[in-house]
Predicted model as a PDB file, atoms N, CA, C, CB and O in Angstrom, pLDDT in the B-factor column:
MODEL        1                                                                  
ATOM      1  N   UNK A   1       1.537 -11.440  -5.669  1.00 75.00           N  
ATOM      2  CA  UNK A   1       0.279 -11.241  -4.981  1.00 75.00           C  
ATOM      3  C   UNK A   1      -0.858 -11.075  -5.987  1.00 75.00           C  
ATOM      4  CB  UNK A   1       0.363 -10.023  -4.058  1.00 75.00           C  
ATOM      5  O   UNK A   1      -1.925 -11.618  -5.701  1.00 75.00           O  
ATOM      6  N   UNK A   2      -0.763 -10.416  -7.089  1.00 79.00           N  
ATOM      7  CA  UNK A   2      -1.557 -10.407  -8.085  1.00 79.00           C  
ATOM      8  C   UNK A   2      -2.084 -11.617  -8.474  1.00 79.00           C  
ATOM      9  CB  UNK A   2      -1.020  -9.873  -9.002  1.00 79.00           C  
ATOM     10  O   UNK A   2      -3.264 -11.708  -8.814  1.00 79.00           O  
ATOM     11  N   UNK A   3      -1.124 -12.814  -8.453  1.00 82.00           N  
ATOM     12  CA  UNK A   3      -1.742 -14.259  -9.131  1.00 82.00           C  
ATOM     13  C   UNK A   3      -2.747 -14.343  -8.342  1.00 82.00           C  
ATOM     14  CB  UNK A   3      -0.853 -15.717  -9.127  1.00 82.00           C  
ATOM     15  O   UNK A   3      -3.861 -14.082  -8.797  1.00 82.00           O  
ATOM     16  N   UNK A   4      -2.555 -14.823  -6.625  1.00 83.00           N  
ATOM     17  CA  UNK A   4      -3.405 -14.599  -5.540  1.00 83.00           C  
ATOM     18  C   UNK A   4      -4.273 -13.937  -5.619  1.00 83.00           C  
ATOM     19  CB  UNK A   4      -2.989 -14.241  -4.667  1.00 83.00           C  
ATOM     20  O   UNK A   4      -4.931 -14.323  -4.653  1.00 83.00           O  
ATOM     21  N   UNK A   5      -4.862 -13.124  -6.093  1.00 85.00           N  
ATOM     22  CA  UNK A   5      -5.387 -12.041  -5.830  1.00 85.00           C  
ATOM     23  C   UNK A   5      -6.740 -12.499  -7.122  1.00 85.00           C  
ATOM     24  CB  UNK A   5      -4.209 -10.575  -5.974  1.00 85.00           C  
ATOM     25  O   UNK A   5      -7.925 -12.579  -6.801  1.00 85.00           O  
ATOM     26  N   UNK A   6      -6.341 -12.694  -8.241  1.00 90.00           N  
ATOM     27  CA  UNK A   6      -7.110 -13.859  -9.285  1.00 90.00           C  
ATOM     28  C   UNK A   6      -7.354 -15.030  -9.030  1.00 90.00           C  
ATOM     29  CB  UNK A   6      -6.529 -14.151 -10.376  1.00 90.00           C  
ATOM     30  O   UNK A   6      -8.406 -15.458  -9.505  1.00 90.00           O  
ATOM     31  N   UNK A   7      -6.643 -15.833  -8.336  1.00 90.00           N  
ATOM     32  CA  UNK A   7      -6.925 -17.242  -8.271  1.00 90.00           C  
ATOM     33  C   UNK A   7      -6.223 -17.840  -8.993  1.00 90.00           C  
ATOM     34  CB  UNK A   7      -8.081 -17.628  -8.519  1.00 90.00           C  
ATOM     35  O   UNK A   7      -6.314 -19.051  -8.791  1.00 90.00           O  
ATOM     36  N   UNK A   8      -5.556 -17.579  -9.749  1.00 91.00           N  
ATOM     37  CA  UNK A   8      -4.483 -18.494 -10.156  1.00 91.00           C  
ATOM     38  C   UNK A   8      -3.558 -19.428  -9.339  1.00 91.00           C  
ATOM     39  CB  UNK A   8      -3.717 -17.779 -10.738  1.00 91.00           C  
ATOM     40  O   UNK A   8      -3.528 -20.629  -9.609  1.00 91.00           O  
ATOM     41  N   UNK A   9      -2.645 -18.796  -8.141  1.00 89.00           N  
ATOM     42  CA  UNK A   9      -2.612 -19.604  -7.251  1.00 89.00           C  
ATOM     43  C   UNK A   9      -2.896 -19.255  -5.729  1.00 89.00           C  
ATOM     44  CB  UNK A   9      -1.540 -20.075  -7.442  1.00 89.00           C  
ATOM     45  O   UNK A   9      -3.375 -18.159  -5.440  1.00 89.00           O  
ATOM     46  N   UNK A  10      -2.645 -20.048  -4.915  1.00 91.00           N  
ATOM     47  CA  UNK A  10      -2.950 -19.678  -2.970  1.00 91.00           C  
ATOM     48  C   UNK A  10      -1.852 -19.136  -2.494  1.00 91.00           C  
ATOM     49  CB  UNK A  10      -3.204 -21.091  -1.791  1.00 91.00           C  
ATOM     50  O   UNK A  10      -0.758 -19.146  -3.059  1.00 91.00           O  
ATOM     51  N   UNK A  11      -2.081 -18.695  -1.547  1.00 85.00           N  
ATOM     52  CA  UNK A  11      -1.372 -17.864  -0.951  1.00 85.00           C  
ATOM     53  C   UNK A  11      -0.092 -18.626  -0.465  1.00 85.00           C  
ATOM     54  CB  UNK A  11      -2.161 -17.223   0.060  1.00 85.00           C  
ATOM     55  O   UNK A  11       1.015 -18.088  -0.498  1.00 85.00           O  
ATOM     56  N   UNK A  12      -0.340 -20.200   0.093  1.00 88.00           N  
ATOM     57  CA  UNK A  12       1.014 -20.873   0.587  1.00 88.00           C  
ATOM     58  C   UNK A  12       1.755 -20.865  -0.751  1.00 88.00           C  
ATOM     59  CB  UNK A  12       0.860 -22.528   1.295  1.00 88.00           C  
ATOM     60  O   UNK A  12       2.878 -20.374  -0.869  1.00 88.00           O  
ATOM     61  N   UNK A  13       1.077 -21.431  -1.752  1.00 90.00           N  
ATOM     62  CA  UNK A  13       2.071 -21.443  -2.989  1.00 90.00           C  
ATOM     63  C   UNK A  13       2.558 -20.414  -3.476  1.00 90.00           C  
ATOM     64  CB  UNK A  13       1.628 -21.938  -4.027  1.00 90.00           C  
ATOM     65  O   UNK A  13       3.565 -20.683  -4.131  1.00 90.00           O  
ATOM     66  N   UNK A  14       2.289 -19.269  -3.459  1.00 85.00           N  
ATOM     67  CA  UNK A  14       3.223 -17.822  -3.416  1.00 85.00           C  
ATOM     68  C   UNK A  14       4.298 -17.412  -2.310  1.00 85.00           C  
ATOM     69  CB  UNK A  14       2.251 -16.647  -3.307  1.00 85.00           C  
ATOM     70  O   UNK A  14       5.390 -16.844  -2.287  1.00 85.00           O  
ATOM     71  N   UNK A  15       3.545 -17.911  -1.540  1.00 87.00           N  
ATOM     72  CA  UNK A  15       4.872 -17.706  -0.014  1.00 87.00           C  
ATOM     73  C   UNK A  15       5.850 -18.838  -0.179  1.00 87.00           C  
ATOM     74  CB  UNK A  15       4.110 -17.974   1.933  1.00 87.00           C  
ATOM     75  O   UNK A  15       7.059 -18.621  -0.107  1.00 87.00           O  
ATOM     76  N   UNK A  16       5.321 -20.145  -0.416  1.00 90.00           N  
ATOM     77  CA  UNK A  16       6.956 -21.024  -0.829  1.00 90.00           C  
ATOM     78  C   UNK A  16       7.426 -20.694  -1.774  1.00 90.00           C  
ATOM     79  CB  UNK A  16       7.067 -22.489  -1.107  1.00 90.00           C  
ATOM     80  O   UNK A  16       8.646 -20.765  -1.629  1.00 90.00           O  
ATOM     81  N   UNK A  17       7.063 -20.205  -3.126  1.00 90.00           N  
ATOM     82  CA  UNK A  17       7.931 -20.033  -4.415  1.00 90.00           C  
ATOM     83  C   UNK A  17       8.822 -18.777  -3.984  1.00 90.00           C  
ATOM     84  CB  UNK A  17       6.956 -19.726  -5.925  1.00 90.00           C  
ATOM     85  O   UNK A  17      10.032 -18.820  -4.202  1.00 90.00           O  
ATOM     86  N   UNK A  18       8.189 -17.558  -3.321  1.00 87.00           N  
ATOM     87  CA  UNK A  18       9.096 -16.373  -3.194  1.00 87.00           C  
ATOM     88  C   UNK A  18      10.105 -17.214  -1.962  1.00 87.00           C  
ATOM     89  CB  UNK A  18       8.152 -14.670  -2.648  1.00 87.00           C  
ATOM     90  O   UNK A  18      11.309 -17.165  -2.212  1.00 87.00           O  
ATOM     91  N   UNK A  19       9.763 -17.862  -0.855  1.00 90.00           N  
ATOM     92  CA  UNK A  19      10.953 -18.118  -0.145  1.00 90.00           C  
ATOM     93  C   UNK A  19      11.559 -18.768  -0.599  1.00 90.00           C  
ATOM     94  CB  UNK A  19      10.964 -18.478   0.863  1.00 90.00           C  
ATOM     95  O   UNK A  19      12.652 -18.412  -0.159  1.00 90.00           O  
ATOM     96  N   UNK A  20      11.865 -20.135  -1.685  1.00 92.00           N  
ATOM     97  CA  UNK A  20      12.724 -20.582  -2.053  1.00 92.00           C  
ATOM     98  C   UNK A  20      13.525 -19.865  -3.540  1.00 92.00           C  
ATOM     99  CB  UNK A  20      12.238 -21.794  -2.024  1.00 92.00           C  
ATOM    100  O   UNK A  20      14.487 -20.377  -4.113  1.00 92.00           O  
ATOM    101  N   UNK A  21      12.999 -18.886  -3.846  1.00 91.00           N  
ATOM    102  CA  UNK A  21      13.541 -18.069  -5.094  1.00 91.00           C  
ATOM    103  C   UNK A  21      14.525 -16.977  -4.802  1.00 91.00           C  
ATOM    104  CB  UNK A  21      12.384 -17.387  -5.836  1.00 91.00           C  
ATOM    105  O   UNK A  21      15.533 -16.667  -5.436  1.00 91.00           O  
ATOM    106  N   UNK A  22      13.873 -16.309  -3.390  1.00 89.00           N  
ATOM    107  CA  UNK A  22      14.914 -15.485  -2.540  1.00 89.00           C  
ATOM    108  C   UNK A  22      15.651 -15.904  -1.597  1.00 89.00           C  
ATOM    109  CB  UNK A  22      14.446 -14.583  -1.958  1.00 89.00           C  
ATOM    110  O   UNK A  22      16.555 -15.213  -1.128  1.00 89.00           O  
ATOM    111  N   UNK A  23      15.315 -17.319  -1.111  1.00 93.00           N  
ATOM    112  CA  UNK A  23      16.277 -18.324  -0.273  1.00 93.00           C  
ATOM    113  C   UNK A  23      16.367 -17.258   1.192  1.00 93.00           C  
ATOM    114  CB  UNK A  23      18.154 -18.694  -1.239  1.00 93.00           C  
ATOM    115  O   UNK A  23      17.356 -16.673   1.634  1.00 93.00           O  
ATOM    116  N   UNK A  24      15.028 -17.271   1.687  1.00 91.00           N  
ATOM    117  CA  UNK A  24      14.485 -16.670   2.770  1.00 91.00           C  
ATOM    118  C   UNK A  24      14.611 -17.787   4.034  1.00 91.00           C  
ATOM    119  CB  UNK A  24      12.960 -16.203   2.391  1.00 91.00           C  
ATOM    120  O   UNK A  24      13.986 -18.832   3.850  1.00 91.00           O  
ATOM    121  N   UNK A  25      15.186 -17.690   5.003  1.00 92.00           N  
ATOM    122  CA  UNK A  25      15.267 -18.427   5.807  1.00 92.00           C  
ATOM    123  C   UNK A  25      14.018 -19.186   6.727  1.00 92.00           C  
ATOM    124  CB  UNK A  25      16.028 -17.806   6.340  1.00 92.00           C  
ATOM    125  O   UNK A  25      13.799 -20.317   7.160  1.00 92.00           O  
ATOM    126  N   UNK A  26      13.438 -18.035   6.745  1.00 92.00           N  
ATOM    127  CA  UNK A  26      11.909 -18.026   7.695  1.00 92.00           C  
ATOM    128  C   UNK A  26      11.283 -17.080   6.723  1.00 92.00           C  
ATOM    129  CB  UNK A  26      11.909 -17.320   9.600  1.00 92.00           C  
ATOM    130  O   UNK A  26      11.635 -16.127   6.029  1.00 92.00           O  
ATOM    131  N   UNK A  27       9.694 -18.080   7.100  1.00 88.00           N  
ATOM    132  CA  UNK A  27       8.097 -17.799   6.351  1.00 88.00           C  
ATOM    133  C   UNK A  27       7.956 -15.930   6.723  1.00 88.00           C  
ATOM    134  CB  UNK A  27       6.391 -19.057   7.441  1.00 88.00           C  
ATOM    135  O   UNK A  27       7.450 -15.102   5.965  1.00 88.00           O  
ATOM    136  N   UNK A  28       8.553 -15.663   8.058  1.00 91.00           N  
ATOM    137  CA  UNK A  28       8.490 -14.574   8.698  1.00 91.00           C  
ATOM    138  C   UNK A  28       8.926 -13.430   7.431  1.00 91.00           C  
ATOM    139  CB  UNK A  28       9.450 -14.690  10.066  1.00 91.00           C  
ATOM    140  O   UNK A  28       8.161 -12.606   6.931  1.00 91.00           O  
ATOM    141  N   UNK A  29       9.956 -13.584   7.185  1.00 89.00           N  
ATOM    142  CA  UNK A  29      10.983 -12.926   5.813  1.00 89.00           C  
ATOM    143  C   UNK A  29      10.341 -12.571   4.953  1.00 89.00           C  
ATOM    144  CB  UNK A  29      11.958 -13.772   5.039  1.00 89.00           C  
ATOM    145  O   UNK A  29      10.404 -11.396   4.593  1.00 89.00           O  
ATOM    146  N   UNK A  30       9.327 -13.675   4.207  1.00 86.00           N  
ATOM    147  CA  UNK A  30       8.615 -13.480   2.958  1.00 86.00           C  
ATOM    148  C   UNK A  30       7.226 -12.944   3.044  1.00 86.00           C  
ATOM    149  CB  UNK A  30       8.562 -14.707   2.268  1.00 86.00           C  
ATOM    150  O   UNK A  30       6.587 -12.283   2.225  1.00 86.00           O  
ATOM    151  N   UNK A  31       6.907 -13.386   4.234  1.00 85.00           N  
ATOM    152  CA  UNK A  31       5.895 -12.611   4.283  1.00 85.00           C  
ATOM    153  C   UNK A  31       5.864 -10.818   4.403  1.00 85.00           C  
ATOM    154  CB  UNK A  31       5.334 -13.210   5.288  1.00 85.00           C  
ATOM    155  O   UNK A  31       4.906 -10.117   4.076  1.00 85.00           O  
ATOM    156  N   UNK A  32       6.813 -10.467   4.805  1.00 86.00           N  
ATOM    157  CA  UNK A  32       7.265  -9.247   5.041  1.00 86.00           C  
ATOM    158  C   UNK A  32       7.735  -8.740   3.582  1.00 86.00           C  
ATOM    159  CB  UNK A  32       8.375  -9.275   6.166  1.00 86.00           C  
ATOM    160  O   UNK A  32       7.163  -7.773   3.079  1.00 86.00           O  
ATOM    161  N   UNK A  33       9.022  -9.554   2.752  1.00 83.00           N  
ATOM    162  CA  UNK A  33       8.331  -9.232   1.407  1.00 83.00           C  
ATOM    163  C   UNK A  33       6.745  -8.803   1.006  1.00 83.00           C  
ATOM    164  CB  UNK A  33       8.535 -10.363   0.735  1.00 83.00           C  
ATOM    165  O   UNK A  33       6.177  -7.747   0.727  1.00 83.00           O  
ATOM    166  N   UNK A  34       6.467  -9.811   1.099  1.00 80.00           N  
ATOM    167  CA  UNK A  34       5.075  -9.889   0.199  1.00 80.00           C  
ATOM    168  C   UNK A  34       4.010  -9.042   0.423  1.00 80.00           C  
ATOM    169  CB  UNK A  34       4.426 -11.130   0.303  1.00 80.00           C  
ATOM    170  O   UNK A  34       3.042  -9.022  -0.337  1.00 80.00           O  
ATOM    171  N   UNK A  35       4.148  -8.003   1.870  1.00 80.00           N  
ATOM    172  CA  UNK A  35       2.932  -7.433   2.197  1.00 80.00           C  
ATOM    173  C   UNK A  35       3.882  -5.988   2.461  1.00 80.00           C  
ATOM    174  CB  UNK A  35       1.915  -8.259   3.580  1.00 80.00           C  
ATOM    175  O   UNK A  35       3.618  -5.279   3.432  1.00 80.00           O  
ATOM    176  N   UNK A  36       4.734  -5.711   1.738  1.00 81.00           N  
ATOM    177  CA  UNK A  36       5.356  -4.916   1.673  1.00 81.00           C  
ATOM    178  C   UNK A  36       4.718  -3.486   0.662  1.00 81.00           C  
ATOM    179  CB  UNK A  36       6.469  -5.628   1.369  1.00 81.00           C  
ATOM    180  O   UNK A  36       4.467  -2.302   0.888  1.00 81.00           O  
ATOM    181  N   UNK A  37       4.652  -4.366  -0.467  1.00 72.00           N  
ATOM    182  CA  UNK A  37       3.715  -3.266  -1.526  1.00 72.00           C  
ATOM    183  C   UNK A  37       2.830  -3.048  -0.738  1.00 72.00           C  
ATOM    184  CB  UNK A  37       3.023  -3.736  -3.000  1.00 72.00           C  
ATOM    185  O   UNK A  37       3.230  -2.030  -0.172  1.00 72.00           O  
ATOM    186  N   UNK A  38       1.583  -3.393  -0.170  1.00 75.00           N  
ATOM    187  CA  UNK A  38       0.220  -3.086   0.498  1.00 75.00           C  
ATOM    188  C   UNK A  38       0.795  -2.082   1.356  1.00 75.00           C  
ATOM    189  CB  UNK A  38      -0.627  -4.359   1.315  1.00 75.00           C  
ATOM    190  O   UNK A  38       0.543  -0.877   1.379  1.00 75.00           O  
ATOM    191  N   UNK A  39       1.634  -2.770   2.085  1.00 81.00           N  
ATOM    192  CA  UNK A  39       2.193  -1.363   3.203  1.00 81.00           C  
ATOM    193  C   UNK A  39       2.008   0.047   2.730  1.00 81.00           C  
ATOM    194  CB  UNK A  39       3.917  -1.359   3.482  1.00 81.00           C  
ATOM    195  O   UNK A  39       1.388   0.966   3.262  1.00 81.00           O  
ATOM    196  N   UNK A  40       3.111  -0.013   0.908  1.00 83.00           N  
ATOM    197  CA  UNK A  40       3.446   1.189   0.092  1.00 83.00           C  
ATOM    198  C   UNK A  40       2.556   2.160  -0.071  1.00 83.00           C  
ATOM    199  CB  UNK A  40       3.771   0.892  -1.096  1.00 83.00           C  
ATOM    200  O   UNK A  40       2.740   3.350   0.184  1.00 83.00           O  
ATOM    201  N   UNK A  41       1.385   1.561  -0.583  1.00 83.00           N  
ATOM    202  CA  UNK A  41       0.095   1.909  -1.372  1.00 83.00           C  
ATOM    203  C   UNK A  41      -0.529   2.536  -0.106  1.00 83.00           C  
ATOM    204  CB  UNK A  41      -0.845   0.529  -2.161  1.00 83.00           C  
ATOM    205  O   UNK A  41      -1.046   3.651  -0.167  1.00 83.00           O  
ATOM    206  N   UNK A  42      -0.477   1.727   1.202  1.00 83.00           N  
ATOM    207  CA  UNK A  42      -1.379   2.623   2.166  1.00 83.00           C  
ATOM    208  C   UNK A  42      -0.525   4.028   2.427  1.00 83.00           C  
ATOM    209  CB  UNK A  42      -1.701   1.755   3.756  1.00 83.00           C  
ATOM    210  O   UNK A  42      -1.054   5.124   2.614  1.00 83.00           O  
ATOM    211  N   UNK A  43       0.627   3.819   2.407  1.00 87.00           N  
ATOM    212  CA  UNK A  43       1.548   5.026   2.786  1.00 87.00           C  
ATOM    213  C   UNK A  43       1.059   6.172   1.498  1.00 87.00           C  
ATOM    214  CB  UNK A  43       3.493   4.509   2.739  1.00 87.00           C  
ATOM    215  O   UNK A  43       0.272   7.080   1.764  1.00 87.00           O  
ATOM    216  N   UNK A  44       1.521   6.027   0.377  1.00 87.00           N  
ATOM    217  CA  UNK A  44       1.055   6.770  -0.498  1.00 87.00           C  
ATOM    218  C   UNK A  44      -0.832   7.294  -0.583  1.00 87.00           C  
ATOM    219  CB  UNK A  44       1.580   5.971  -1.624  1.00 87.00           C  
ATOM    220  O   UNK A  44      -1.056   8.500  -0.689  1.00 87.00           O  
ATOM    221  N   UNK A  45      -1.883   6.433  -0.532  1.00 87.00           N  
ATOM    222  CA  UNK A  45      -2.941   7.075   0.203  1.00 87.00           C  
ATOM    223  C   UNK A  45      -2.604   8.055   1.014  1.00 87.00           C  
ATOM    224  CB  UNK A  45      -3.607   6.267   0.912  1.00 87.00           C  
ATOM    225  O   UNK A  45      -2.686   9.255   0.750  1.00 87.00           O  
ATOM    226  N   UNK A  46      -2.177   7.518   2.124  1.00 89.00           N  
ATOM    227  CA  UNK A  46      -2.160   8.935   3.210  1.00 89.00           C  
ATOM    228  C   UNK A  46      -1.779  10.031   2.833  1.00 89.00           C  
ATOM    229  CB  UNK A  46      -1.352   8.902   4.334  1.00 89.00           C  
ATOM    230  O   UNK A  46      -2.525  10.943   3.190  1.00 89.00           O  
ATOM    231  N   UNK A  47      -0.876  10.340   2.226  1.00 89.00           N  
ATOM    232  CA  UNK A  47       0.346  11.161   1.919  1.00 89.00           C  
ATOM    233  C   UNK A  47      -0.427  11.709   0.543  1.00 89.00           C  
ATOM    234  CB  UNK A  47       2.018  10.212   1.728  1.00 89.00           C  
ATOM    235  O   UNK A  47       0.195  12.653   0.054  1.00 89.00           O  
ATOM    236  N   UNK A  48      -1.827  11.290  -0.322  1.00 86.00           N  
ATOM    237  CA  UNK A  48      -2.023  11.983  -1.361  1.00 86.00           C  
ATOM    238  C   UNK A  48      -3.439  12.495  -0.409  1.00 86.00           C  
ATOM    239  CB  UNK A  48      -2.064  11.135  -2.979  1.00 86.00           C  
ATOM    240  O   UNK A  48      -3.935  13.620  -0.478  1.00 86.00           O  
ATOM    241  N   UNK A  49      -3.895  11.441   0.418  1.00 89.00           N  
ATOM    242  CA  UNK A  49      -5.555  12.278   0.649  1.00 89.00           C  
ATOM    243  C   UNK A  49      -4.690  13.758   1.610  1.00 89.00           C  
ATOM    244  CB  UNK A  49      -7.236  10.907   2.114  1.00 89.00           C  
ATOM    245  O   UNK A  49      -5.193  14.874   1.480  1.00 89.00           O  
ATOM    246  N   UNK A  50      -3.800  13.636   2.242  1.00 90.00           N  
ATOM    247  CA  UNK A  50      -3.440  15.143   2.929  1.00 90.00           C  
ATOM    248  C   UNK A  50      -3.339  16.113   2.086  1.00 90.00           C  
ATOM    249  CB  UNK A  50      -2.161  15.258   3.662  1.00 90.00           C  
ATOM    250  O   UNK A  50      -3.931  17.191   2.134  1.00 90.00           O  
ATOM    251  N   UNK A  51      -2.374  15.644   1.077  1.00 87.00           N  
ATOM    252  CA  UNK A  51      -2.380  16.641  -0.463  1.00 87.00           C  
ATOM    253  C   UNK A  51      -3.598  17.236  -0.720  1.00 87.00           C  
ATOM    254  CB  UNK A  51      -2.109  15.793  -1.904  1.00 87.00           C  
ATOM    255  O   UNK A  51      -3.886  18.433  -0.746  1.00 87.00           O  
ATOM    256  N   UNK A  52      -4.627  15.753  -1.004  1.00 90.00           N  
ATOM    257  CA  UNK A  52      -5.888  17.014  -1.454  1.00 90.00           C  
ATOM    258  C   UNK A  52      -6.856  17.709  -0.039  1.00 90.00           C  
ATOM    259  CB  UNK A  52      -7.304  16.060  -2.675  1.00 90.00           C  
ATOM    260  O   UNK A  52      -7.918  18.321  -0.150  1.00 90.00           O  
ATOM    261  N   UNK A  53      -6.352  17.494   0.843  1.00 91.00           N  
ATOM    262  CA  UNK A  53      -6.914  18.220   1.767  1.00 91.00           C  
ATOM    263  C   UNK A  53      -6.277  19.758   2.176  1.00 91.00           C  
ATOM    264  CB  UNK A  53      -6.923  17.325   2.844  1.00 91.00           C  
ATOM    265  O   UNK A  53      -6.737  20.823   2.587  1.00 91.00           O  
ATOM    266  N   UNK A  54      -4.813  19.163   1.776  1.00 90.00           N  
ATOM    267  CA  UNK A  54      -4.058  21.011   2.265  1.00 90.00           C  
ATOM    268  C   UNK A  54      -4.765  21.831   0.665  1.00 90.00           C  
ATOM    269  CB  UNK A  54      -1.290  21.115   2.286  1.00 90.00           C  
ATOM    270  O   UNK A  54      -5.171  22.990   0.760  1.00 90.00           O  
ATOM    271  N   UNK A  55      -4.842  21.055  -0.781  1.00 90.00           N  
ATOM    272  CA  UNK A  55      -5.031  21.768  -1.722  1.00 90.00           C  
ATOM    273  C   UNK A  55      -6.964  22.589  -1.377  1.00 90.00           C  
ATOM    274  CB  UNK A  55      -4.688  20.629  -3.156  1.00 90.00           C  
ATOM    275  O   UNK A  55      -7.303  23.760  -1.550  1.00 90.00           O  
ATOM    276  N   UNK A  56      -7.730  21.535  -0.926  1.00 89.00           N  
ATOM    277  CA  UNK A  56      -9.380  21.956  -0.380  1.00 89.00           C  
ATOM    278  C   UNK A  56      -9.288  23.575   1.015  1.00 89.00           C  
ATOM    279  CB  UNK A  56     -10.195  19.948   0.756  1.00 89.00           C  
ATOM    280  O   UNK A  56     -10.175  24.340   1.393  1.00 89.00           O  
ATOM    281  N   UNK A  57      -7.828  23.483   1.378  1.00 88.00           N  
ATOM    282  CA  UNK A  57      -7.579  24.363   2.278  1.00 88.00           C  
ATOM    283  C   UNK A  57      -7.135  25.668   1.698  1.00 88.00           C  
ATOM    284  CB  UNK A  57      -6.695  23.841   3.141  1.00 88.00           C  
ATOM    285  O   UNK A  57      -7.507  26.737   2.183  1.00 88.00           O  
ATOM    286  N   UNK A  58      -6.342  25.585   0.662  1.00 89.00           N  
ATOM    287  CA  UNK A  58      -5.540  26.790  -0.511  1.00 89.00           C  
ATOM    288  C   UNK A  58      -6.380  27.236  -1.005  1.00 89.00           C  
ATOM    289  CB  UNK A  58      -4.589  26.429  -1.708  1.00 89.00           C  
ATOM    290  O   UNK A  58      -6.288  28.462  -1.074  1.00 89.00           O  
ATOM    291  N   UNK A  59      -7.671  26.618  -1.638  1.00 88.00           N  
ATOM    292  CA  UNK A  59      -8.747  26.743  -2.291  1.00 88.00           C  
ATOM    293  C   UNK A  59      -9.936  27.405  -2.414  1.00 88.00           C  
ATOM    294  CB  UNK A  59      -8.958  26.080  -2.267  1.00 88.00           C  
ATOM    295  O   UNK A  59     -10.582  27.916  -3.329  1.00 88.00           O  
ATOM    296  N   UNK A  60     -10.092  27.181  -0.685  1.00 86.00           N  
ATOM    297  CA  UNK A  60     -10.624  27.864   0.183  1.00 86.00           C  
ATOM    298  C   UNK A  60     -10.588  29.556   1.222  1.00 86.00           C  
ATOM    299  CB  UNK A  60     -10.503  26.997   0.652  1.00 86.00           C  
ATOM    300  O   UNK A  60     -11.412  30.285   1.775  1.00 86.00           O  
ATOM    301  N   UNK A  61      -9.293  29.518   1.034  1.00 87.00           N  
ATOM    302  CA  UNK A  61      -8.515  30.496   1.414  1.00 87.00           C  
ATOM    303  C   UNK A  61      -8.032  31.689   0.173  1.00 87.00           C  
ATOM    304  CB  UNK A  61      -7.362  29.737   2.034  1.00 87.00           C  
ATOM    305  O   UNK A  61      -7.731  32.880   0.249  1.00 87.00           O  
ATOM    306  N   UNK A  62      -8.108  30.943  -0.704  1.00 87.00           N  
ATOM    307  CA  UNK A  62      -7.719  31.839  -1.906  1.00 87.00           C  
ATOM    308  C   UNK A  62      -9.274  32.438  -2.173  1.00 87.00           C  
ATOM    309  CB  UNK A  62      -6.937  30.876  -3.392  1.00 87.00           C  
ATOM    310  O   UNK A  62      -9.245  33.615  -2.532  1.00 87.00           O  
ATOM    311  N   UNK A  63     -10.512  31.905  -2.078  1.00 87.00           N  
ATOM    312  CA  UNK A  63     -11.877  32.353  -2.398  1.00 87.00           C  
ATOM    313  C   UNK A  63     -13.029  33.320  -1.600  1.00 87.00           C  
ATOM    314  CB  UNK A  63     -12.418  31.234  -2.541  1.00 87.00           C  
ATOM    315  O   UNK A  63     -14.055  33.928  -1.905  1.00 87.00           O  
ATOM    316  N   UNK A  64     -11.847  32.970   0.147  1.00 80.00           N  
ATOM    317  CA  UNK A  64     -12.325  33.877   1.096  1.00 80.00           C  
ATOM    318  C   UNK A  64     -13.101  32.617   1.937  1.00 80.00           C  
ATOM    319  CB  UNK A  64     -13.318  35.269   0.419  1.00 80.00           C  
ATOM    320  O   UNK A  64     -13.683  32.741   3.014  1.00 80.00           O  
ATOM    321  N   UNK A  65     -13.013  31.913   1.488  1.00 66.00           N  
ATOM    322  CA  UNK A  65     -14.160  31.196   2.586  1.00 66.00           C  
ATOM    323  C   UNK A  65     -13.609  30.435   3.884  1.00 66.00           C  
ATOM    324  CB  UNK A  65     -15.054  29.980   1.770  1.00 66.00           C  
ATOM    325  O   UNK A  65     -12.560  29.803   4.013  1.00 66.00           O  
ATOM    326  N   UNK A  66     -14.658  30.693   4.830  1.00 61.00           N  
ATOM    327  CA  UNK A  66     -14.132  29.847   5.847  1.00 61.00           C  
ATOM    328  C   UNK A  66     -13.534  28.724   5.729  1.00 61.00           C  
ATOM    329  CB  UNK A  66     -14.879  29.583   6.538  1.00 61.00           C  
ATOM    330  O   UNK A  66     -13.655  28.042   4.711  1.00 61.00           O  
ATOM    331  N   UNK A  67     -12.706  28.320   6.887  1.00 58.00           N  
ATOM    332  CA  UNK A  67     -11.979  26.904   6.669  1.00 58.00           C  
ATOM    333  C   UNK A  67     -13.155  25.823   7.590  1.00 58.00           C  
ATOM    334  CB  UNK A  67     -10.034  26.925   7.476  1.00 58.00           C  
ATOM    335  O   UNK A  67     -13.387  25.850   8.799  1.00 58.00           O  
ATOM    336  N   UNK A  68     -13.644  25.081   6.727  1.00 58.00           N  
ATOM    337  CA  UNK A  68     -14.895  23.822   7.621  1.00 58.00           C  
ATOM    338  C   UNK A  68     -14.072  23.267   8.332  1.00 58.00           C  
ATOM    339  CB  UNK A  68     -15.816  22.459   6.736  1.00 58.00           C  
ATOM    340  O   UNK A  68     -14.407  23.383   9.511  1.00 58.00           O  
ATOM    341  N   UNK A  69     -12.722  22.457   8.146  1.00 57.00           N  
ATOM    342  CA  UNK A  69     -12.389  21.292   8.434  1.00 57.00           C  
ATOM    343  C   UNK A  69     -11.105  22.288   9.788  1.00 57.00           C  
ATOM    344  CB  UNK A  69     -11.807  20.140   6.800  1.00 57.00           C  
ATOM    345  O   UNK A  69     -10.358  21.640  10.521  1.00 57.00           O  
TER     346      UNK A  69                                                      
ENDMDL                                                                          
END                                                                             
C-alpha cells in the first residue's frame, strides 16, 4: 500500500501482484488483506486517544479539579 500511496504503482496492480503471490482465490480476499493494516492503525488510535483521555481524567483528579468531560 505504501507503493500506492507514492505513486509508484495503482491500486489494481497491487491487488493483482498480492493475489497472485498469496494465490487468493477472489479480489474479495486481497482486498481484505490489504486494508487490513488501515483497519489496525484505526483500532490502535482509538485505544491510545482513550488512554490519553482516562490519563487527562487521573490528572485531573489527582489536582482536585473538576472532571469537564
Amino acid at each position: 500500500m505504501e507503493l500506492v500511496q507514492s505513486g509508484t504503482i495503482n491500486l489494481n496492480r497491487a491487488r493483482m501482484t498480492v493475489k497472485d503471490l498469496l494465490w487468493h482465490e477472489s479480489f474479495a480476499t486481497t482486498d481484505l488483506y490489504l486494508n487490513h493494516r488501515s483497519g489496525m492503525d484505526a483500532i490502535y488510535e482509538a485505544v491510545n486517544g482513550y488512554g490519553e483521555r482516562l490519563q487527562r481524567w487521573i490528572d485531573q483528579a489527582m489536582n482536585g479539579m473538576a472532571i469537564d468531560e
